[in-house]
PyMOL commands that place a pseudoatom at each C-alpha (Angstrom):
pseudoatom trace, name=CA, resn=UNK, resi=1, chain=A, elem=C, hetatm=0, pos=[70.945, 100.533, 103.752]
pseudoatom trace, name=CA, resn=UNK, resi=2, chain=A, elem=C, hetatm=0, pos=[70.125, 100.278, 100.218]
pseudoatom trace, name=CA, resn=UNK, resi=3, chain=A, elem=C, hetatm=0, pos=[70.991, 102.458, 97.431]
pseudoatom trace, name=CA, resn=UNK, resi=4, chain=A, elem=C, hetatm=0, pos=[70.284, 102.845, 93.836]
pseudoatom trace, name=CA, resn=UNK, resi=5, chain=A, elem=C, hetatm=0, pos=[72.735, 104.311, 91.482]
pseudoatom trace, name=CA, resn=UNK, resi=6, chain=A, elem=C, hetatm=0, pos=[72.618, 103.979, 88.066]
pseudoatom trace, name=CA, resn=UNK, resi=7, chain=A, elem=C, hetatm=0, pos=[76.303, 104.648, 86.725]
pseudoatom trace, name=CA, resn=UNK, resi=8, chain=A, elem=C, hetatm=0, pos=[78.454, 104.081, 83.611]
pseudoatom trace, name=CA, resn=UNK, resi=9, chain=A, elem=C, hetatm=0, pos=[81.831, 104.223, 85.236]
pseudoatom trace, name=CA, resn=UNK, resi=10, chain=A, elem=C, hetatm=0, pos=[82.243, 100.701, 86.395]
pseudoatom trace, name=CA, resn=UNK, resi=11, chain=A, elem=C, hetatm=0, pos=[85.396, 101.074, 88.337]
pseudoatom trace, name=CA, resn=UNK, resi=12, chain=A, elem=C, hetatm=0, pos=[83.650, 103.327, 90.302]
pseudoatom trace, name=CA, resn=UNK, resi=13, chain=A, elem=C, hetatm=0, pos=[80.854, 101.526, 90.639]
pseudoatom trace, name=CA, resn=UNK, resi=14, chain=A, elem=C, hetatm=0, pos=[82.948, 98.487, 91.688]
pseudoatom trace, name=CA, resn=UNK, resi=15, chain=A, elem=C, hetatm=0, pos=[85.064, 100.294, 93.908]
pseudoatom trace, name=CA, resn=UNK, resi=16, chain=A, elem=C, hetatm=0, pos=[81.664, 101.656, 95.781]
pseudoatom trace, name=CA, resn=UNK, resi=17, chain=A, elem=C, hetatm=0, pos=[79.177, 98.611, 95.792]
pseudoatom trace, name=CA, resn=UNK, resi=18, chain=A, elem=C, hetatm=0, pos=[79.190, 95.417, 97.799]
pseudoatom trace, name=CA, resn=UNK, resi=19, chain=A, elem=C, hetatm=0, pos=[76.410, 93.730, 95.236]
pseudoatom trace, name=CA, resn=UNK, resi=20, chain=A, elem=C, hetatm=0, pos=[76.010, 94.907, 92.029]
pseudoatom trace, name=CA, resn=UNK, resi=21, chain=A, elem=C, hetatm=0, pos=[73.543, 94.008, 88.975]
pseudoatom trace, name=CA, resn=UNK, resi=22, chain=A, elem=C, hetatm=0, pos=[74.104, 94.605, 85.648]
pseudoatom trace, name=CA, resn=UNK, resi=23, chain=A, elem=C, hetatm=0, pos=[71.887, 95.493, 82.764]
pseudoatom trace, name=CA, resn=UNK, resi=24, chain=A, elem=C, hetatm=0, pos=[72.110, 95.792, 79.318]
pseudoatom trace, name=CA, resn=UNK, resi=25, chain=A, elem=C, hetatm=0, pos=[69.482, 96.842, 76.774]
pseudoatom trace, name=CA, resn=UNK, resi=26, chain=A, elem=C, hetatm=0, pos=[66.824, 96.716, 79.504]
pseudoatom trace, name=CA, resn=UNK, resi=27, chain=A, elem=C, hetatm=0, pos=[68.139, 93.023, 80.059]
pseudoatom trace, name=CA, resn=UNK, resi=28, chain=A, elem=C, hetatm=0, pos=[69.532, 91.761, 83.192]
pseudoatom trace, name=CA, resn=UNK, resi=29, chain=A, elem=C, hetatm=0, pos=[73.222, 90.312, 82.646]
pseudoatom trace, name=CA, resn=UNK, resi=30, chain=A, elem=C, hetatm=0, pos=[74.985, 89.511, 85.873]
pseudoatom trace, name=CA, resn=UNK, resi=31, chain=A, elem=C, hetatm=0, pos=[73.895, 90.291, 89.379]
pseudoatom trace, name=CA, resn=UNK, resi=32, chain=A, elem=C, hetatm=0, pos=[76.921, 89.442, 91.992]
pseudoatom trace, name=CA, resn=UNK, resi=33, chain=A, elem=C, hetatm=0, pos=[80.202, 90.641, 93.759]
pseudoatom trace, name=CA, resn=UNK, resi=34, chain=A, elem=C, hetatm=0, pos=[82.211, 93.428, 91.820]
pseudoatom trace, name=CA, resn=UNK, resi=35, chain=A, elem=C, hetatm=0, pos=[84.703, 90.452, 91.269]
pseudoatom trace, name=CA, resn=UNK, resi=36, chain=A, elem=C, hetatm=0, pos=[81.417, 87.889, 89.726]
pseudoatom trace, name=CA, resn=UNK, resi=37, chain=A, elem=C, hetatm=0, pos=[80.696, 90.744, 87.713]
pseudoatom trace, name=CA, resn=UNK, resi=38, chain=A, elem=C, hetatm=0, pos=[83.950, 92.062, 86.367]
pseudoatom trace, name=CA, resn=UNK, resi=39, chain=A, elem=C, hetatm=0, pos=[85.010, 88.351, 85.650]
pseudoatom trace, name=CA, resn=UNK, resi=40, chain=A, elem=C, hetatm=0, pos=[81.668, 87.449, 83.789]
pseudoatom trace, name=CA, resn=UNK, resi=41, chain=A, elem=C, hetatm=0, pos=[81.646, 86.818, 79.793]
pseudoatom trace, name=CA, resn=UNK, resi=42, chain=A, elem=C, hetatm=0, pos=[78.421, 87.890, 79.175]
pseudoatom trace, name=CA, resn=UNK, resi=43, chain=A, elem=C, hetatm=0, pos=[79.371, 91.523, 81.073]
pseudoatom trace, name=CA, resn=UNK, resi=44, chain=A, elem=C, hetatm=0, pos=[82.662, 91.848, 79.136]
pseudoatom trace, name=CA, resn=UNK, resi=45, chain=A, elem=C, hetatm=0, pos=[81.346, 90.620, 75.646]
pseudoatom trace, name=CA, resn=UNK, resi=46, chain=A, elem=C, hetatm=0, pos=[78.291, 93.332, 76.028]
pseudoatom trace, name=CA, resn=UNK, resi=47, chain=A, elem=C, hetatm=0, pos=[80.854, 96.314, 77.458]
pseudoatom trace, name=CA, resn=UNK, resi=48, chain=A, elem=C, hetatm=0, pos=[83.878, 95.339, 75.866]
pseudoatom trace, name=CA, resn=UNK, resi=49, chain=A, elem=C, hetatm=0, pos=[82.870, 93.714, 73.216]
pseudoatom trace, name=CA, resn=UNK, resi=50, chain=A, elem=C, hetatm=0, pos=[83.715, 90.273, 71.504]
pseudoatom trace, name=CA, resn=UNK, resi=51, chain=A, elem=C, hetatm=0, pos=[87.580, 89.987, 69.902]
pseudoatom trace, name=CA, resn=UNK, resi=52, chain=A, elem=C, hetatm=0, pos=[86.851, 87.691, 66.908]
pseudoatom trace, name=CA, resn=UNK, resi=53, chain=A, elem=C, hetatm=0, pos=[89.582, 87.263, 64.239]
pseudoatom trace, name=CA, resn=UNK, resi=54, chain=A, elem=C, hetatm=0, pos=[88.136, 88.741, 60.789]
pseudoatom trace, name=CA, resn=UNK, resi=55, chain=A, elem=C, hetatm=0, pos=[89.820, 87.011, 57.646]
for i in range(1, 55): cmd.bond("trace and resi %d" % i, "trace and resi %d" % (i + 1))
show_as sticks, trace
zoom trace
């Protein structure tokens, strides 16, 4: 079975899905395990953010 669910709360989502695609600005990130996903730069630096020194 397939489902689509279009969620912000990523732990839940991870805790839920056996696949899961991310997208970002109508951009596709990261499609993989919730592992792939949680572990992938370009996820983190678009949800998280990037942790750059400022001087």
């Amino acid at each position: 079975m397939t489902v689509l669910l279009i969620e912000h709360d990523l732990d839940m989502v991870f805790e839920l899905a056996d696949t899961v695609t991310v997208m970002h600005l109508g951009r596709h990130l990261e499609t993989g395990t919730p592992e792939e996903v949680r572990a992938s730069g370009e996820v983190q630096s678009a949800y998280l953010g990037t942790t750059e020194a400022t001087s």
